[in-house]
VOGU-3710 file (C-alpha; in Angstrom, 3 decimals, decimal comma):
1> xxxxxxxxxx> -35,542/2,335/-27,030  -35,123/2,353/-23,427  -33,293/5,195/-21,714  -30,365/4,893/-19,143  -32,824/5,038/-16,109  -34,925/2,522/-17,515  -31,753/0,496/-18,580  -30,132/1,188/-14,676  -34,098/0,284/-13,294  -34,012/-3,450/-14,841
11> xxxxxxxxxx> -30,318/-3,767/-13,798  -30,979/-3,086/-10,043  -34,608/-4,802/-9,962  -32,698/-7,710/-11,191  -29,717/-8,031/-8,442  -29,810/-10,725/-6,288  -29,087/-9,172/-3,145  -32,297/-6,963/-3,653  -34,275/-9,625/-4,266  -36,046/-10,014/-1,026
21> xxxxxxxxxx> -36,601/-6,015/-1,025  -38,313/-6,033/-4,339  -40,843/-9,290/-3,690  -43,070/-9,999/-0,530  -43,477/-14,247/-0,959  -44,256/-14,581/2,875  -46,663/-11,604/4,414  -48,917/-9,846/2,954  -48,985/-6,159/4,196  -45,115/-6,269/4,516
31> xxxxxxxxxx> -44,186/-3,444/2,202  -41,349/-3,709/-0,513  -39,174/-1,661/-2,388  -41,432/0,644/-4,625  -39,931/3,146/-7,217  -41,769/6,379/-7,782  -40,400/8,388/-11,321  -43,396/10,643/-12,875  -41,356/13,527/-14,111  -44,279/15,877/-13,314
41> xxxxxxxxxx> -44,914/14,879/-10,023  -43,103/17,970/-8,281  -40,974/15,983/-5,685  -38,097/17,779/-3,593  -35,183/15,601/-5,131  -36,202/16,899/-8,393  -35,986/20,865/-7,295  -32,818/19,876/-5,141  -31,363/18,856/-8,657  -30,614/15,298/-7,063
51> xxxxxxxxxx> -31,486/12,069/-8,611  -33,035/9,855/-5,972  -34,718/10,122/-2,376  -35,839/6,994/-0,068  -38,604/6,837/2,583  -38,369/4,893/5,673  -41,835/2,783/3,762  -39,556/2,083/1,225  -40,378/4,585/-1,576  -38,086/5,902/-4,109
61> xxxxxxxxxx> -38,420/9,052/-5,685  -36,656/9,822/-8,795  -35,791/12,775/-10,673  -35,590/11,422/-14,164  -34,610/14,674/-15,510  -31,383/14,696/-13,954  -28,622/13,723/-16,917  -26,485/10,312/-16,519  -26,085/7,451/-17,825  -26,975/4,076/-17,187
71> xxxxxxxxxx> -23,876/3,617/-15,018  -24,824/6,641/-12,625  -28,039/5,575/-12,725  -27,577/2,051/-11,528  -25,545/3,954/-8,418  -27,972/6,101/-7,660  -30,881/3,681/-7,448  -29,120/1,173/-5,395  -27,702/3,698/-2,904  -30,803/4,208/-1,853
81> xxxxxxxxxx> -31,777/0,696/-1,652  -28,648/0,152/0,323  -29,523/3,200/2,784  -32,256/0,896/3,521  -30,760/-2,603/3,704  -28,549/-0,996/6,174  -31,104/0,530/8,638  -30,612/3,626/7,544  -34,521/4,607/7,090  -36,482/3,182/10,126
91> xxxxxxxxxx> -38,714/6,567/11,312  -37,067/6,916/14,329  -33,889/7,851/13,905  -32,359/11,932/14,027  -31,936/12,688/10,502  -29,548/15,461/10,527  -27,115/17,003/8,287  -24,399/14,854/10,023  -25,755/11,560/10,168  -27,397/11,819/6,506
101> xxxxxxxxxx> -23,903/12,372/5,128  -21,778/9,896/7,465  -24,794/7,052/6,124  -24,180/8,237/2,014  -20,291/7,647/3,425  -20,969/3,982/4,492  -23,022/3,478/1,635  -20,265/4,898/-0,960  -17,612/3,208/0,323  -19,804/-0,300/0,071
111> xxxxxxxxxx> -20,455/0,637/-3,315  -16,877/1,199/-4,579  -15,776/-1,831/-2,983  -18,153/-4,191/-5,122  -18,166/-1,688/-8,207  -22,144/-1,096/-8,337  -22,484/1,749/-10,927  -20,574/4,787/-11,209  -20,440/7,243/-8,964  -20,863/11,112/-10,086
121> xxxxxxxxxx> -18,181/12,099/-8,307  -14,603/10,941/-6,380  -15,170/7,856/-3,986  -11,898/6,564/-4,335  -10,636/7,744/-1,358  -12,978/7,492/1,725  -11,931/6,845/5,201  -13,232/3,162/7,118  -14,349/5,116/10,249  -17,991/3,631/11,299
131> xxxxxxxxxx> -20,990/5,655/10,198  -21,913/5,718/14,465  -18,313/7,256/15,265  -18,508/9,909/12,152  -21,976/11,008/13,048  -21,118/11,931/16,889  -17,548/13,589/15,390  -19,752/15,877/12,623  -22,310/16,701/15,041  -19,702/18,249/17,434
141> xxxxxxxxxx> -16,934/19,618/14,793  -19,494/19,761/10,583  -19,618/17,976/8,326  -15,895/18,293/6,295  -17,252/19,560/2,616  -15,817/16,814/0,678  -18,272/14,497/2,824  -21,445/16,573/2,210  -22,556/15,514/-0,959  -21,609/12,320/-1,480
151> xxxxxxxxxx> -25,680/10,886/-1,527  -27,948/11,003/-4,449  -30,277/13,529/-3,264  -28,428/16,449/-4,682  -29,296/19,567/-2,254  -31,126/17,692/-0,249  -30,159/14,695/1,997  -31,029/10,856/0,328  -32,939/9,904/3,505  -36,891/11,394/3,494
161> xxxxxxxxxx> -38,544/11,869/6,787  -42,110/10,004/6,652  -44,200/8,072/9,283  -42,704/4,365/9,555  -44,902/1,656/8,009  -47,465/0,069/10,483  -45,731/-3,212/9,992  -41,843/-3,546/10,439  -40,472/-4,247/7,253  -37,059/-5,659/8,376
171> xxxxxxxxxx> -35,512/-3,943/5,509  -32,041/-5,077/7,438  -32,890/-8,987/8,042  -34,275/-9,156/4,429  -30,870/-7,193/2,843  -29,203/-10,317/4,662  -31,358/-13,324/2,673  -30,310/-11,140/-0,193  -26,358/-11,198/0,537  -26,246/-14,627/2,005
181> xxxxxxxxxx> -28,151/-16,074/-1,419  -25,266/-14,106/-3,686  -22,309/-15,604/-1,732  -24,094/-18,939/-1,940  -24,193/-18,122/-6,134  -20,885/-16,886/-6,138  -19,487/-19,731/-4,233  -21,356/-21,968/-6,729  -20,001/-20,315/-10,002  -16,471/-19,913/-8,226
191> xxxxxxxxxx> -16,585/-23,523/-7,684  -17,414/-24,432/-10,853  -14,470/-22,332/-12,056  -12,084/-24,005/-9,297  -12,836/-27,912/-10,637  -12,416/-26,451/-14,778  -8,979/-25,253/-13,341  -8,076/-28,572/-11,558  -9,311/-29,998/-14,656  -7,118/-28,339/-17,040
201> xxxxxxxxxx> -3,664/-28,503/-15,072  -4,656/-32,285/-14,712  -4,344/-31,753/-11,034  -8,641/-33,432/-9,982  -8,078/-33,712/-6,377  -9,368/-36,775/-4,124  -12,826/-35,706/-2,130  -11,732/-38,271/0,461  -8,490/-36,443/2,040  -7,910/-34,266/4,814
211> xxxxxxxxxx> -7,019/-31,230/2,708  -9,859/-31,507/0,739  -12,449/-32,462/3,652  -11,286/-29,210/4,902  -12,061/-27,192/2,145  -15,110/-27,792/1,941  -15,853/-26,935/4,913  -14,610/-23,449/4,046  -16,898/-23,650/1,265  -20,206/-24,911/2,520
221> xxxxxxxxxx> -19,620/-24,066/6,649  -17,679/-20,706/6,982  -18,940/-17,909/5,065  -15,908/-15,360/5,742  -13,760/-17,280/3,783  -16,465/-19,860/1,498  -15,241/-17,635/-1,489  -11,775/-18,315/-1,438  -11,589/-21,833/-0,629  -14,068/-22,557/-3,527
231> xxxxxxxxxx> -11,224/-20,520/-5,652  -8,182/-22,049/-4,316  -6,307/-25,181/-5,680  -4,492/-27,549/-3,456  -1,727/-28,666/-5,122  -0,720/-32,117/-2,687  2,356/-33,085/-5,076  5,300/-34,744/-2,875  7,623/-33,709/-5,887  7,043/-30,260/-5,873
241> xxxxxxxxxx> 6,902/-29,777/-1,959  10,429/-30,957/-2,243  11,934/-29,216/-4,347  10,019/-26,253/-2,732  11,323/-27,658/0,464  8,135/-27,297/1,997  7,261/-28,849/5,515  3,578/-28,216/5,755  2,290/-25,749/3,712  2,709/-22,533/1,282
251> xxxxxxxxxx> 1,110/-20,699/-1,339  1,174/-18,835/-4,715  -1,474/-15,945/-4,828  -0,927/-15,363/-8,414  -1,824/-18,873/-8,992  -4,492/-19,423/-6,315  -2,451/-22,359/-5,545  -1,876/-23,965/-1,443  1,102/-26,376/-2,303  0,852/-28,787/0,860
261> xxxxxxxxxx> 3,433/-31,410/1,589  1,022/-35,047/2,002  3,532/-36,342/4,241  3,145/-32,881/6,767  1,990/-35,748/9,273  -0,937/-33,180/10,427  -3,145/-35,561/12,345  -7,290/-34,843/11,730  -9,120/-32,092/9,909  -8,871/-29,532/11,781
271> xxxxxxxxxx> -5,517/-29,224/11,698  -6,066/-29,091/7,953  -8,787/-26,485/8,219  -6,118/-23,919/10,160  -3,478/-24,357/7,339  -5,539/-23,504/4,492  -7,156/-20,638/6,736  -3,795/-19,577/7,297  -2,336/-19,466/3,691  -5,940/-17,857/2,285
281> xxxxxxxxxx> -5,310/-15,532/4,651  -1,727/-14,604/3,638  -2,971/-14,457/-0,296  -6,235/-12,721/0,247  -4,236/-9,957/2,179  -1,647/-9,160/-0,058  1,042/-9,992/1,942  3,451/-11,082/-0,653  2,823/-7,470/-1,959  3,010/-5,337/1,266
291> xxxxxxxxxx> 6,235/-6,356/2,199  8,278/-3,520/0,379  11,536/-2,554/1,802  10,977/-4,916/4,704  13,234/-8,511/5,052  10,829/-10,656/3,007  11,233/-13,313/5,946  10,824/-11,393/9,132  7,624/-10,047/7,222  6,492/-13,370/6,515
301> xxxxxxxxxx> 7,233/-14,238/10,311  5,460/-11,148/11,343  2,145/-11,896/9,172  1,928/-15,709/10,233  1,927/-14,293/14,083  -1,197/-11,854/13,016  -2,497/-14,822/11,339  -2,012/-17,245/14,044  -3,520/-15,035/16,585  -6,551/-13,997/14,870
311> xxxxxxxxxx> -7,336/-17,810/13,566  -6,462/-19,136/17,744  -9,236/-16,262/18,478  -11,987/-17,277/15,717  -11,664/-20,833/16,540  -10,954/-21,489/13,433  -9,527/-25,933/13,146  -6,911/-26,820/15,558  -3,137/-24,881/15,159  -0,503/-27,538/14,247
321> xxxxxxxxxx> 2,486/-27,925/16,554  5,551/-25,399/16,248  2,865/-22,764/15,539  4,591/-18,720/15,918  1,866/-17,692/18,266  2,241/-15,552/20,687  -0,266/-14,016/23,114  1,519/-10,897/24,054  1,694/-9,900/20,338  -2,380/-10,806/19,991
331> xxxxxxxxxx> -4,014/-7,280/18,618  -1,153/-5,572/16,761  -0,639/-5,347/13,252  1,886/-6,811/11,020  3,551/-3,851/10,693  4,009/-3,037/14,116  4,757/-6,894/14,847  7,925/-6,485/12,228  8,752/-3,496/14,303  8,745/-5,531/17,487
341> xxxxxxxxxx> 10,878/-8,843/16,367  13,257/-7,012/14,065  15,316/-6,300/17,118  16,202/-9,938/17,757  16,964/-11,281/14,244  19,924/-14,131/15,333  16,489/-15,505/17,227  14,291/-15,364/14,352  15,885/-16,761/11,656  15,495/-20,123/13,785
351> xxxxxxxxxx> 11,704/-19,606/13,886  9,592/-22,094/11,263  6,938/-21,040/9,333  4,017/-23,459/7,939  6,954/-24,038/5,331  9,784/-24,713/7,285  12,559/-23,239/9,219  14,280/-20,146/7,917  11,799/-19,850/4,960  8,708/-17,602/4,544
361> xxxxxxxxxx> 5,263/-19,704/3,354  4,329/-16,811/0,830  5,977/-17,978/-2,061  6,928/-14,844/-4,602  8,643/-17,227/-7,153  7,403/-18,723/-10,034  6,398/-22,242/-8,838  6,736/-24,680/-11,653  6,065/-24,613/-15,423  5,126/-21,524/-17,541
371> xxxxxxxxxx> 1,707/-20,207/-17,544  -0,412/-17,576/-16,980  -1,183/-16,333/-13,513  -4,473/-15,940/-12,219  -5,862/-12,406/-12,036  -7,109/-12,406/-8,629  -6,851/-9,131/-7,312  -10,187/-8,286/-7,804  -11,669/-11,425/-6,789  -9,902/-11,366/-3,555
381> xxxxxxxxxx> -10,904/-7,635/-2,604  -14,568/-8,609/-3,479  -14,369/-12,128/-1,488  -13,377/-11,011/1,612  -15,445/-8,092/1,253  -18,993/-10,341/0,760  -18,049/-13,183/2,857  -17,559/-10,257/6,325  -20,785/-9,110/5,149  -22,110/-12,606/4,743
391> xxxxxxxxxx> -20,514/-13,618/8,171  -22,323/-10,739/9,907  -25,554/-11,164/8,345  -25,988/-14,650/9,950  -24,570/-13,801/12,889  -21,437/-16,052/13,278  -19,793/-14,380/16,072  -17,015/-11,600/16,263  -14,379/-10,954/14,370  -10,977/-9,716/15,561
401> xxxxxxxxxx> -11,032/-6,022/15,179  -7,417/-5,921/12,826  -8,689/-8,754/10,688  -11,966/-6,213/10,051  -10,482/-3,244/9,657  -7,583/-5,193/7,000  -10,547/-6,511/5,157  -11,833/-2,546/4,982  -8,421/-1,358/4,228  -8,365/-3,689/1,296
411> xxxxxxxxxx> -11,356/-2,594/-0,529  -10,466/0,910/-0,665  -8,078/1,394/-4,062  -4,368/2,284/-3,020  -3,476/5,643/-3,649  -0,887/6,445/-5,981  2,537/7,563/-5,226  2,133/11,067/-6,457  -1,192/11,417/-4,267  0,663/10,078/-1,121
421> xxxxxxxxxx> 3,679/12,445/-1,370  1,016/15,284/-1,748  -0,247/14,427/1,123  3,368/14,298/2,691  3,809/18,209/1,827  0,348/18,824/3,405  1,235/17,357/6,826  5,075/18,950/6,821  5,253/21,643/4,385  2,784/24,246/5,253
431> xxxxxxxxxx> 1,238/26,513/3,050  2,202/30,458/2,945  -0,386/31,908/4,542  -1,720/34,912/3,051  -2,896/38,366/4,557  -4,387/41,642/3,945  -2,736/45,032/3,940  -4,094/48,486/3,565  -0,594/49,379/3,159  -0,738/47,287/-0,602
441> xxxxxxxxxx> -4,022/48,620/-2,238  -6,416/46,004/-3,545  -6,102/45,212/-7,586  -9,517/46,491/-7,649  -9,464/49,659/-5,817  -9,447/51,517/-9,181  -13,404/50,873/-9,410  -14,075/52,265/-5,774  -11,653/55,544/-5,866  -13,284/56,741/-2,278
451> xxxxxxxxxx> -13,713/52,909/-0,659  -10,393/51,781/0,600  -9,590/48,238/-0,265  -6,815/46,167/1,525  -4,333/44,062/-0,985  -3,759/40,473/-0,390  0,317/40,131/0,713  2,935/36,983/1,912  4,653/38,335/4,759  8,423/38,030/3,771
461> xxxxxxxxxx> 9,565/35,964/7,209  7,100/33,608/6,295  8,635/33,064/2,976  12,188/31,997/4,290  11,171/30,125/6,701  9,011/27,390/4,317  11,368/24,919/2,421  12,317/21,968/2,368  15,590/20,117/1,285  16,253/17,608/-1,217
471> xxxxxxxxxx> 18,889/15,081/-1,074  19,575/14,077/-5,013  21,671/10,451/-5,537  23,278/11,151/-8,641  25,494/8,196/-8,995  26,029/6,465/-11,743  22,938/4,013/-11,021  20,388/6,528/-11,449  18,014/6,110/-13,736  17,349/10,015/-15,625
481> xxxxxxxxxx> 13,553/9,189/-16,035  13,470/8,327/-12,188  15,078/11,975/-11,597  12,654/13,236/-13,591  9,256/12,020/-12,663  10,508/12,957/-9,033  12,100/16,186/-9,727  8,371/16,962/-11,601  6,411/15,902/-8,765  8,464/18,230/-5,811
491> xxxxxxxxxx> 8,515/20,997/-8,023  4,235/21,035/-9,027  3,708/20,486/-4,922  6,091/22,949/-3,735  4,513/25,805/-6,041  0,806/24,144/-4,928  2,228/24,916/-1,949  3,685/28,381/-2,351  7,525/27,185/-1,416  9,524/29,723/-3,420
501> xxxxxxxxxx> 12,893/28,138/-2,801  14,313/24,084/-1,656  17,467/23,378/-0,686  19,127/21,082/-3,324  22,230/18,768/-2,560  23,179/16,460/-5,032  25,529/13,781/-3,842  27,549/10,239/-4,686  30,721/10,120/-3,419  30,613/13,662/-1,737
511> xxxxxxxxxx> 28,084/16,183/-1,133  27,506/18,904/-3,875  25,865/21,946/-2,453  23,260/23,841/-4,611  22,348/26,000/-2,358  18,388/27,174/-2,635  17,173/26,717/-5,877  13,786/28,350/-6,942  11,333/25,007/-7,234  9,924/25,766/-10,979
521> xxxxxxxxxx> 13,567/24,736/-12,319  14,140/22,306/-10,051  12,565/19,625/-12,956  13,777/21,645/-16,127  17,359/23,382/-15,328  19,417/21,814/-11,891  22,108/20,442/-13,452  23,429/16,715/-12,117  26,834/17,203/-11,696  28,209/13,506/-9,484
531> xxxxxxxxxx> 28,761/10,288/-10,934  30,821/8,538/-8,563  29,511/5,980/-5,494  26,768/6,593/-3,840  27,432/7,619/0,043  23,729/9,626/0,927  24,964/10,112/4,758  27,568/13,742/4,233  24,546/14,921/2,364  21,978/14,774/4,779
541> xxxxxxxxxx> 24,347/15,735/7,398  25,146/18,817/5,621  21,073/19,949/5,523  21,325/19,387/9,897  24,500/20,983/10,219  24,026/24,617/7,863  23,167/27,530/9,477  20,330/28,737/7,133  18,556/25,560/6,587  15,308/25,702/9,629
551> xxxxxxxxxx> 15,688/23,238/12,002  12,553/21,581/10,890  12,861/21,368/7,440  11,717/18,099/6,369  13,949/16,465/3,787  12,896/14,389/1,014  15,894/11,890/-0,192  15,606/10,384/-4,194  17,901/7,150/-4,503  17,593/4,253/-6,284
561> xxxxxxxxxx> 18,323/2,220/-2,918  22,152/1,683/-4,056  23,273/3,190/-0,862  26,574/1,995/0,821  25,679/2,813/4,463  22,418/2,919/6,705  21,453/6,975/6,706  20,930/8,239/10,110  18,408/11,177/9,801  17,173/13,346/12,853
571> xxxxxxxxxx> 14,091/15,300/11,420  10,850/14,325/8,992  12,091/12,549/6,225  10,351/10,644/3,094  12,531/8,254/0,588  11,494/8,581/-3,190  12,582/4,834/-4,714  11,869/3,477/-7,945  8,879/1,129/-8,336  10,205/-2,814/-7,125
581> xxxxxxxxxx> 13,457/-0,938/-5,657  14,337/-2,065/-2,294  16,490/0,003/0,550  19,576/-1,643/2,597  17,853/-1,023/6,189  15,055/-0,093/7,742  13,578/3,274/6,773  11,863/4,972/9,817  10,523/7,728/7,254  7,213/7,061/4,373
591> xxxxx> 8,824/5,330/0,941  6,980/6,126/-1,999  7,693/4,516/-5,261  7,638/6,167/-8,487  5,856/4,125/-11,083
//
């Protein structure tokens, strides 16, 4: 019976993208990938109670005594092979403490974005700064200690120092034949998927149209985005574009569907080729998803002029005519682009998307029929995470710089709401620093009668000034479990945080003052007492107006997004909504939804 190791050992030995690490078919002397695991061999991983160290000759040296199974296993092996697919291991480089841990950061990240094994401890959250830019930032400031053991070499860092091989082995170049022949089997078995689709909606497409000349082009010509259009289904019904009322082009990212109108009048194939780009683009991104709070049309506007721009920059087909492109918008984000044309919204809703005038192209509807959507999340993430790698390994060209860093935003997992509004009370509730006090004897000084020992103390200004107010809707729209969930969450931060005290106001109609209430009853025993309208604005002027509230007390406001009037708030600010909820205006503070 094999063990995990072995089981993990076959696994990796057995991936494609390693394949040109593990077999020389060309040259000779060229070394390859060898794996070194006697238990009794006395190697520094295994004393540095790590599982797995890699050689710039491309030697692995595994503890097999460490305990794991085949999941962590599978990670540890191929983070190591990764360290050297990515030029991590060459000989020549400085292998210190700070660019050991920013590479096992790079290397993480990659593998939590394609799920290869399990990592032995928390990757979910790790930032897309370059390994180059967090190696010159550690050397200067450390390395933070959440980032200094995220390799496999325990104690130790994962990258040996040896003498380099006497012939390159272009470790990098041959990672690259590895990636590029995945994508080309993913595309394959992704296609395959695509026509059994077409096949069962009875949709089989002609080969001979524009449309479809243009994707597959995607497919066999454009590696960033071959996965997708080898997913995607181009629904050219004339029916269903007009009832849809669409002019050009829209799609479903549930579905995987483009719906295209085939009377668009779009002229040649390139044309074609920046349309589908375009509405990949809007699926693969999540843009249907990200809008939140935000006018689901001005987003939509916003996102096709990120689109546009980036697809005018690749040289990607040939923009139609009555494009929203705009140079002076060209390198800002969508958010920041929504930001921008928000202030001229009589202009705007004139504007025409691919779809038409005064509608957005990312359709959030169902579409037609009854069926079940297509769970694409994943597939998405994963796509446009291979096909960048893909594009880079053959050297295409550049990439805009917001279309990268989206694609690297995208394959980390989102953090739940909880998680962000902890990090909320980190950045503007600050923790009660404590201090030491001869004048308050230590617990311990009982064991050391004749040694003075100094008592640990919260200096008492210190304690009034750190709160925080809370502005509680308590019409009759509230949902309890909302107020509860919330109510939970403030209270287990604020005592993380040692806040004795917020300042509670619950309000509808009018504002009901509860003074400071100690935050471990703000979730068992405040008492709602409105039930009438819901007007948040007396409330939140009451917390800028009262004497003993501190002028930067950041207020946290928990509404269901029933809310007559636009609030006008002057200081830090965070909304706590229900999940799908949506807010009459536009919030300048963080929304988090409770789910």
């Amino acid at each position: 019976m094999k063990t995990p190791y072995e089981d993990a050992l076959v696994a990796v030995r057995g991936l494609r993208i390693f394949s040109e690490l593990f077999r020389d078919s060309s040259v000779s002397d060229r070394p390859v990938v060898r794996i070194h695991d006697d238990p009794d061999a006395g190697y520094a991983v295994a004393s540095a109670r790590g599982w797995a160290q890699v050689f710039p000759d491309g030697v692995i040296e595994v503890n097999r005594k460490m305990p794991g199974d085949a999941g962590v296993w599978f990670w540890a092996l191929t983070h190591c092979v990764l360290h050297l697919g990515f030029g991590h291991v060459d000989g020549r480089r400085r292998l210190d403490r700070a660019y050991t841990a920013a590479c096992c950061l790079a290397v993480s990240r990659y593998q939590e974005a394609l799920g290869l094994g399990t990592a032995p401890f928390d990757v979910s959250d790790l930032p897309a700064t370059p390994e180059a830019t967090l190696t010159e930032r550690w050397r200067a400031s450390g390395v933070p200690a959440e980032f200094a053991t995220l390799g496999a070499g325990g104690a130790i860092a994962d990258l040996g120092s040896a003498t380099p091989p006497a012939t390159d082995p272009k470790w990098g170049d041959r990672f690259s034949i590895g990636i590029a022949a995945q994508a080309a089997d993913a595309v394959r078995s992704a296609l395959d998927q695509s026509d059994k689709l077409r096949f069962e909606r009875g949709a089989a497409p002609d080969p001979n149209t524009q449309w479809e000349r243009a994707r597959r082009w995607f497919v066999s010509s454009y590696p960033l985005l071959a996965a997708l259009a080898s997913r995607f289904t181009i629904v050219a019904d004339l029916d269903l574009a007009r009832r849809l009322r669409i002019s050009v082009a829209a799609v479903d990212a549930e579905r995987a569907e483009i719906y295209i109108n085939p009377l668009a009048g779009l002229t040649n194939d390139e044309q074609w080729r920046f349309v589908l780009a375009h509405e990949m683009l809007h699926a693969a991104l999540r843009h249907g998803d990200r809008a939140g709070t935000r006018d689901a049309y001005l987003w939509n506007v916003a996102c096709d002029y990120v689109i546009n721009g980036w697809l005018v920059e690749m040289g990607v087909g040939a923009p139609p005519d009555g494009l929203l492109y705009d140079t002076a918008l060209q390198g800002l984000s969508a958010e920041a682009v929504y930001d921008l044309i928000a202030r001229d919204l009589r202009r705007l809703r004139r504007l025409a998307t691919l779809r038409g005038r005064g509608l957005g192209d990312i359709l959030t509807e169902p579409t037609r029929g009854v069926g079940d959507p297509v769970a694409l999340d994943d597939f998405y993430r994963r796509a446009l995470t291979l096909g960048l790698s893909n594009h880079e390994s053959q050297h295409r060209g550049l990439l805009p710089a917001g279309l990268v860093d989206e694609i690297a935003v995208l394959s980390q997992p989102p953090l739940p709401w909880d998680a962000k509004l902890a990090r909320w009370f980190e950045e503007f509730v600050p923790a009660v620093e404590k201090r030491r006090s001869y004048a308050r004897p230590s617990r311990r000084q009982s064991s050391t009668p004749d040694i003075p020992r100094p008592g640990w103390y919260r200096p008492e200004e210190r304690d009034r000034r750190v709160t925080f107010g809370v502005v509680l809707d308590t019409s009759g729209s509230m949902d309890a479990e909302l107020i509860g969930k919330a109510l939970g969450a403030i209270a287990s931060y604020a005592l993380a945080r040692d806040v004795p005290a917020a300042r509670v106001v619950f309000c509808d109609a009018v504002a009901y003052d509860a003074g400071y209430v100690p935050v471990e009853t703000i979730a068992g025993r405040v008492r709602v007492r409105g039930r009438g309208g819901t007007a948040l604005q007396p409330a939140v002027t009451l917390l800028e107006t009262v004497d003993d509230f501190p002028a930067d007390g950041p207020i946290l406001i928990i509404t269901d997004g029933y809310i007559e009037n636009t609030l006008r708030i002057r200081r830090e600010h965070a909304y706590l909504i229900p999940a799908g909820a949506r807010l009459p205006f536009t919030p300048r503070g963080p929304v988090f939804e409770v789910r």
